[in-house]
C-alpha positions as a Markdown table, in Angstrom:
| # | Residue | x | y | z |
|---|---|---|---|---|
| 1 | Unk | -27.1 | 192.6 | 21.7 |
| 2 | Unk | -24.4 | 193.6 | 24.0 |
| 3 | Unk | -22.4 | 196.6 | 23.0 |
| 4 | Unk | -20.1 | 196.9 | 26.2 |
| 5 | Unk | -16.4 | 198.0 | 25.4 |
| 6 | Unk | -14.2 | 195.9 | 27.2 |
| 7 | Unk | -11.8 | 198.4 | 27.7 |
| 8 | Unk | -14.4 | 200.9 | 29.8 |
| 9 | Unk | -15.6 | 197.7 | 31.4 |
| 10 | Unk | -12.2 | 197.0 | 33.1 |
| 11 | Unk | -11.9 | 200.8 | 34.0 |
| 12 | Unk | -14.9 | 201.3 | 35.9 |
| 13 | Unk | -14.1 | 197.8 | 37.3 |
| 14 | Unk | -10.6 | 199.7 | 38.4 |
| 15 | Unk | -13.0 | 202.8 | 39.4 |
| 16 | Unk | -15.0 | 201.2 | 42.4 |
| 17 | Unk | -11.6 | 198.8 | 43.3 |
| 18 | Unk | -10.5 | 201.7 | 44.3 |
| 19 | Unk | -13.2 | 203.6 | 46.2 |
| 20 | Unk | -13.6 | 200.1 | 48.2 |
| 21 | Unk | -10.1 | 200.2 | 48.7 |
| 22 | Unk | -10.7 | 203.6 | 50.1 |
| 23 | Unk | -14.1 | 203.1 | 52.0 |
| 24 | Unk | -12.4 | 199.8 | 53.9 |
| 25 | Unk | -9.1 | 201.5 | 54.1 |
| 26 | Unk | -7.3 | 198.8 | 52.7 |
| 27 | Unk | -3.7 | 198.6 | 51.0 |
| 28 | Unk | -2.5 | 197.2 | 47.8 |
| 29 | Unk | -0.1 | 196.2 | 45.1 |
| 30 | Unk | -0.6 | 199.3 | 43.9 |
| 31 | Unk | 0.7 | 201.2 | 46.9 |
| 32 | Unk | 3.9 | 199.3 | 46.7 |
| 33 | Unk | 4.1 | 201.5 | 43.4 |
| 34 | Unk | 2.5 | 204.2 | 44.8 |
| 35 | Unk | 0.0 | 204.5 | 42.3 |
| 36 | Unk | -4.3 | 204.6 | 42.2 |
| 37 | Unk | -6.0 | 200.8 | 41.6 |
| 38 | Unk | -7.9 | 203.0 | 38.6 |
| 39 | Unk | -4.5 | 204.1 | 37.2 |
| 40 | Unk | -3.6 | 203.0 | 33.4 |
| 41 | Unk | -0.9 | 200.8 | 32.2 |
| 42 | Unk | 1.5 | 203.2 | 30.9 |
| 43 | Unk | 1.7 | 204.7 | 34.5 |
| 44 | Unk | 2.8 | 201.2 | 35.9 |
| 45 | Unk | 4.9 | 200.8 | 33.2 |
| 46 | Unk | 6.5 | 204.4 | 34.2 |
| 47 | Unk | 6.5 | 203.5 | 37.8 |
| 48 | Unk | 8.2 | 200.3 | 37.1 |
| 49 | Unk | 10.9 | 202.5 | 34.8 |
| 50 | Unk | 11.4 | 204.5 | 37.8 |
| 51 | Unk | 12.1 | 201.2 | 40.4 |
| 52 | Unk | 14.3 | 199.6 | 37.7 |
| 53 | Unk | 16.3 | 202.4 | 36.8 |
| 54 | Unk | 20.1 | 203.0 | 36.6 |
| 55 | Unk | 20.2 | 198.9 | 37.2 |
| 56 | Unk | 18.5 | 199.1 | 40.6 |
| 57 | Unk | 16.8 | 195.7 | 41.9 |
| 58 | Unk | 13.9 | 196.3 | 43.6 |
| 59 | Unk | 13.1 | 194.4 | 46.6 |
| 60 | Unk | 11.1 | 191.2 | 46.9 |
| 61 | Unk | 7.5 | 192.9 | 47.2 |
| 62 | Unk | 7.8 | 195.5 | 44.4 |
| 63 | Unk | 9.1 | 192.5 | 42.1 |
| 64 | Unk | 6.0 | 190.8 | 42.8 |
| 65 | Unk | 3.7 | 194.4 | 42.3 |
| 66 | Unk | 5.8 | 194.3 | 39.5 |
| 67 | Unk | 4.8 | 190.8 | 37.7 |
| 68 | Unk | 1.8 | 190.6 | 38.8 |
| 69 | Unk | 0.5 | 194.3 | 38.1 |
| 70 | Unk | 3.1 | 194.6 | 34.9 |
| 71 | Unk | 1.2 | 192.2 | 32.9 |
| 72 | Unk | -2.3 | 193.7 | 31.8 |
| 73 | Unk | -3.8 | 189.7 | 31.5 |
| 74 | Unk | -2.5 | 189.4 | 35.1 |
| 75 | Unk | -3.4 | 192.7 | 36.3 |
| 76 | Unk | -6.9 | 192.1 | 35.3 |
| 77 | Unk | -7.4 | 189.2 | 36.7 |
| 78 | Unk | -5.7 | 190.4 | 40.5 |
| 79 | Unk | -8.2 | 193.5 | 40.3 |
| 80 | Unk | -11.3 | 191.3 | 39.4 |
| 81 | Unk | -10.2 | 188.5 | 42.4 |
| 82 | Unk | -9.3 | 191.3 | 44.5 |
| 83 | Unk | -12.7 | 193.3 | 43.9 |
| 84 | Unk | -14.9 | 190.7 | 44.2 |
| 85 | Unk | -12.9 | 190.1 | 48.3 |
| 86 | Unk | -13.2 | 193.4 | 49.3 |
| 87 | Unk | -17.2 | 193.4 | 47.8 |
| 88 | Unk | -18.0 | 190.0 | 49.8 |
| 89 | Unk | -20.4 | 190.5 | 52.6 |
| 90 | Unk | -18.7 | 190.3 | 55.9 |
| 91 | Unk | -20.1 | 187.8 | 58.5 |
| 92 | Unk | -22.3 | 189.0 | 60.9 |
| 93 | Unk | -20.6 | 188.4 | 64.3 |
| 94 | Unk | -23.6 | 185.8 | 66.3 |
| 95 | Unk | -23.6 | 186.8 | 70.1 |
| 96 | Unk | -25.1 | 184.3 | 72.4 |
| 97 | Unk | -27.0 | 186.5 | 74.3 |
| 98 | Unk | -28.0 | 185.0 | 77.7 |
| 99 | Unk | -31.5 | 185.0 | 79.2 |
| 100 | Unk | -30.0 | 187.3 | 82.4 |
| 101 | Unk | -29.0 | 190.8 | 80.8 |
| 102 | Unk | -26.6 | 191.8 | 83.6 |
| 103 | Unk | -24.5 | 188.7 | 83.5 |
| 104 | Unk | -23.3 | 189.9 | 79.6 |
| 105 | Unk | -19.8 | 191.3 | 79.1 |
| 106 | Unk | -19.1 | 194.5 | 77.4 |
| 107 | Unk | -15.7 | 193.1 | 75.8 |
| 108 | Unk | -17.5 | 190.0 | 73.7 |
| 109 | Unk | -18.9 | 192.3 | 70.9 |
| 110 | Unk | -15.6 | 194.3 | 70.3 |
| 111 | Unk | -13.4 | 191.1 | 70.7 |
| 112 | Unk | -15.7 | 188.9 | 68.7 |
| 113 | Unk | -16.0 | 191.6 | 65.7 |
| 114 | Unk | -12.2 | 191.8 | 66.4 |
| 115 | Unk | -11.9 | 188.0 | 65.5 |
| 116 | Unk | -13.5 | 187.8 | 62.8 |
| 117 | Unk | -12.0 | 191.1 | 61.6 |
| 118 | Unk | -8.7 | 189.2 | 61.4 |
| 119 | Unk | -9.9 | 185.8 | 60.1 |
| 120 | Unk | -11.3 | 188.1 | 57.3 |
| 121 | Unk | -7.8 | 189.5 | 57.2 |
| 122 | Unk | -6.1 | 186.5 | 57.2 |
| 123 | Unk | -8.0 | 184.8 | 54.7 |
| 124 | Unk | -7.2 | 187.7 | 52.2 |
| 125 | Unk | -3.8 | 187.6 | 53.4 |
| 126 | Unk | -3.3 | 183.9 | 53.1 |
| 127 | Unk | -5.6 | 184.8 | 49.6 |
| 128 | Unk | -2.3 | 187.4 | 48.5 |
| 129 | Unk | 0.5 | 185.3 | 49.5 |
| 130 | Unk | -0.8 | 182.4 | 47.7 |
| 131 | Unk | -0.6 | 184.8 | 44.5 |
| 132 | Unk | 2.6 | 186.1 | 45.8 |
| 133 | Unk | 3.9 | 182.6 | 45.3 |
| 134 | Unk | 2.5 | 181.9 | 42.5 |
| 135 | Unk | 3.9 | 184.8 | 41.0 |
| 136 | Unk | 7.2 | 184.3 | 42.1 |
| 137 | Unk | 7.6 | 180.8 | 41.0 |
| 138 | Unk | 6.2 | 181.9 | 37.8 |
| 139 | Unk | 9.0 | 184.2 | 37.8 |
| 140 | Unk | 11.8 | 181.7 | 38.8 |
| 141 | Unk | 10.4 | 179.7 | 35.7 |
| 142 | Unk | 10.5 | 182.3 | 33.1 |
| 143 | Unk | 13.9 | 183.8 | 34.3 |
| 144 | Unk | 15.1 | 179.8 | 33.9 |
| 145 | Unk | 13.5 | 179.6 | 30.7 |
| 146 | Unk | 14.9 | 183.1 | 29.4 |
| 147 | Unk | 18.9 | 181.8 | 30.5 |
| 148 | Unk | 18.0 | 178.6 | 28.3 |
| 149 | Unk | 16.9 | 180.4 | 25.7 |
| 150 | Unk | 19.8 | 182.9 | 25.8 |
| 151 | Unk | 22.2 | 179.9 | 25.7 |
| 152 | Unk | 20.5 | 178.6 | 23.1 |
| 153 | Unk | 21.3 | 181.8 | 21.0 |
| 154 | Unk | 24.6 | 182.6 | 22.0 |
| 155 | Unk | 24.9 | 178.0 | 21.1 |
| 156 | Unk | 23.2 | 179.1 | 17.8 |
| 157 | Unk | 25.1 | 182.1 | 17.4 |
| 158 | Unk | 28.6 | 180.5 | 17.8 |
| 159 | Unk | 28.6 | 178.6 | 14.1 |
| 160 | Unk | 27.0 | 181.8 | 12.7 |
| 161 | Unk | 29.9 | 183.6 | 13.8 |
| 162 | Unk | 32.3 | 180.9 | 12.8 |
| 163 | Unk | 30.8 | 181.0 | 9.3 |
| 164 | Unk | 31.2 | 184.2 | 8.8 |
| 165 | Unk | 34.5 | 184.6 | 9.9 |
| 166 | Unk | 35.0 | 181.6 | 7.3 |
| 167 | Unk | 33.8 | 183.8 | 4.5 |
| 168 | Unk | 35.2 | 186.8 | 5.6 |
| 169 | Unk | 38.8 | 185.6 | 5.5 |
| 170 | Unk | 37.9 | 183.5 | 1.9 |
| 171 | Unk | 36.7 | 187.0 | 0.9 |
| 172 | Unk | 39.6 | 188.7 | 1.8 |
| 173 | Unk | 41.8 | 186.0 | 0.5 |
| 174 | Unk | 39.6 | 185.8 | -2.9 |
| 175 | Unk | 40.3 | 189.9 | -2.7 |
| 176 | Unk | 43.8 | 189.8 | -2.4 |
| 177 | Unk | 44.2 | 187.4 | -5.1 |
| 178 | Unk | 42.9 | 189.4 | -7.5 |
| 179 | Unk | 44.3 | 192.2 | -6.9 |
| 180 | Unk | 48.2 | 190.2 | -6.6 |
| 181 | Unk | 46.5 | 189.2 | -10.7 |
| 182 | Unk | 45.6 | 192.5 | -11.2 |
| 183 | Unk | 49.0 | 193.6 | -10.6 |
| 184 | Unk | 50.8 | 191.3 | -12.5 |
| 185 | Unk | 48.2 | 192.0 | -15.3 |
| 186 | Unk | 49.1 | 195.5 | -15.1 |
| 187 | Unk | 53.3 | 194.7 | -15.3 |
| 188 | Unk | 53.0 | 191.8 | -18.0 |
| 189 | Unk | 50.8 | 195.2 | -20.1 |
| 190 | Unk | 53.5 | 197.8 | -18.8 |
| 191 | Unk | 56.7 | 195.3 | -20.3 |
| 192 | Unk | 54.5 | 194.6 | -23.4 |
| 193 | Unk | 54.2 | 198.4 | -24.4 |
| 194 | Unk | 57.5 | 198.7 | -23.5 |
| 195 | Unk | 58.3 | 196.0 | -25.7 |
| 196 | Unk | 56.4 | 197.4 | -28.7 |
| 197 | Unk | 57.8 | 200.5 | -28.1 |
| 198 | Unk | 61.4 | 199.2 | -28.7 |
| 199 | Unk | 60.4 | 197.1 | -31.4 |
| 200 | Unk | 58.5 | 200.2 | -33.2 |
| 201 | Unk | 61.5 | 202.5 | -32.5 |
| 202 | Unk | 64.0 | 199.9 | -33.8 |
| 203 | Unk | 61.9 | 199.6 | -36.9 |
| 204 | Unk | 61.7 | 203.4 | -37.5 |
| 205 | Unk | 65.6 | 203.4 | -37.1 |
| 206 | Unk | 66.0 | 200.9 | -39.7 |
| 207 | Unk | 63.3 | 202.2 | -42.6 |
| 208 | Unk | 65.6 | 205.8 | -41.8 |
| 209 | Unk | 68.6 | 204.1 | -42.6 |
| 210 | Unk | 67.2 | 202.1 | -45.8 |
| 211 | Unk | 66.2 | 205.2 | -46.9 |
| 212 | Unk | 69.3 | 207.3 | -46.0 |
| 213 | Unk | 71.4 | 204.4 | -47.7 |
| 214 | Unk | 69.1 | 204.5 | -50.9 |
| 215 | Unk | 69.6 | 207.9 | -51.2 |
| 216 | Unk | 73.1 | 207.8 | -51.4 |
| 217 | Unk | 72.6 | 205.2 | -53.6 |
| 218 | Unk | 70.8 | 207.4 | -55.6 |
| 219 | Unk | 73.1 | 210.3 | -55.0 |
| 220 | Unk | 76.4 | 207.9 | -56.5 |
| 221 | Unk | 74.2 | 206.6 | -59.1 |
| 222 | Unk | 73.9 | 210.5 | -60.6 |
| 223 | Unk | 77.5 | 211.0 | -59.9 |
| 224 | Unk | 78.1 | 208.4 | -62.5 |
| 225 | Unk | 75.7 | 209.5 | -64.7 |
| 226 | Unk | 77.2 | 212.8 | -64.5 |
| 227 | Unk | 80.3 | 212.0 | -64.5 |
| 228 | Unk | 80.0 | 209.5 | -67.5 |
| 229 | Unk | 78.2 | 212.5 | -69.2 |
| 230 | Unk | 81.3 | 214.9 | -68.9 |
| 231 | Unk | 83.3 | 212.3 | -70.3 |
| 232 | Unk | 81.5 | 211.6 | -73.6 |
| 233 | Unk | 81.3 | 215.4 | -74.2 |
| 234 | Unk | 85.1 | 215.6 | -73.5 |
| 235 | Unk | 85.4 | 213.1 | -75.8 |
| 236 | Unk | 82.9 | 214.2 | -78.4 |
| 237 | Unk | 84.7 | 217.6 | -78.2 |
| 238 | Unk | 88.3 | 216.0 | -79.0 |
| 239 | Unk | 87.2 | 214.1 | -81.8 |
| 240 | Unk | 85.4 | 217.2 | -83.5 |
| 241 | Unk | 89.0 | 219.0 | -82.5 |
| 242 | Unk | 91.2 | 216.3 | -84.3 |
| 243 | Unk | 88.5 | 216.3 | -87.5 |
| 244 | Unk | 88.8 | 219.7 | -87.8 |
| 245 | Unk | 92.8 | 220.1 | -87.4 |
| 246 | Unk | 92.9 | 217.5 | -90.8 |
């Protein structure tokens, strides 16, 4: 059963890319961001922070470091390519030699490990820039596909808006009319109690003079009685007057 973490495989991957970077002396992606082949992700992504910031563009070759090492599927795969190069036996330079020693030249080892040097070179070279443009047409594609998709939301986004605009202004106007009815409400209430105010005080100033009136019609009504009282005693007492004087 095999038990190897993918994550420690990939770092001691990353561990001997970069001591064969170091035994051959060879350069990079990561020395366009200055950093170790063995470093982690969260360093790239800081280095990258650091060429990006303030809104600087970095040039050509760090946008490329930048793709290709900025993405951990792609970084993977350029340490594992790049690895397995740098671990690929070199040829072994084949030198005629001729049957008479003294008629060999000193120069044709040198220059023939020279040549092959650079075919090894090139070939890695040609290996890299073949990436490189891959990588940048990648890029070309995704920046054309991220400008369609940002018209495509600011399209989308445009009847959003419009919509609610729409119901913000019916919301306001729905608002506004209520409140014009709550007004009115609130004057038709004030006239009413004023109204009923009148009325009530109107009807209190009418039961007070009904009852002022009745009691002067009571008050007339015992002045007669009075009155009518005197008279039959002034008239009982001349009668009793005359019946005594015969």
């Amino acid at each position: 059963m095999n038990t190897t973490n993918p994550a420690s495989d990939i770092h001691s991957l990353r561990i001997e890319l970069r001591r064969q970077l170091a035994l051959q002396r060879r350069s990079s992606l990561y020395n366009v961001l200055g950093l170790a082949a063995d470093c982690s992700d969260e360093a790239i992504a800081g280095a990258v922070a650091g060429l990006t910031a303030n809104g600087a563009q970095p040039d050509a070759e760090a946008r490329y470091a930048i793709e290709i090492l900025g993405r951990p599927q792609a970084r993977e795969a350029f340490d594992r390519q790049l690895l397995d190069q740098l671990r690929r036996p070199q040829p072994a330079p084949q030198i005629l030699e001729p049957t008479a020693r003294p008629t060999r030249s000193p120069w044709v080892l040198p220059v023939t490990v020279g040549i092959l040097g650079l075919l090894v070179l090139g070939g890695a070279w040609l290996g890299l820039s073949a990436m490189k443009e891959n990588a940048e047409r990648e890029m070309r594609r995704l920046e054309v596909e991220a400008k369609a998709e940002e018209a495509r939301r600011r399209a989308e986004a445009i009847p959003k808006a419009s919509e609610l605009m729409r119901q913000a202004a019916e919301t306001a106007a729905a608002e506004q009319k209520q409140d014009a009815e709550f007004r009115e409400r609130m004057v038709e209430e004030s006239r009413a109690r004023e109204e009923r105010f009148r009325e009530e005080r109107e009807k209190a100033y009418q039961q007070e003079l009904a009852r002022e009136d009745k009691r002067r019609q009571e008050a007339l009504k015992d002045a007669d009685t009075r009155a009518a009282r005197d008279m039959m005693n002034s008239l009982g007492s001349s009668a009793a007057q005359k019946a005594a004087g015969r």
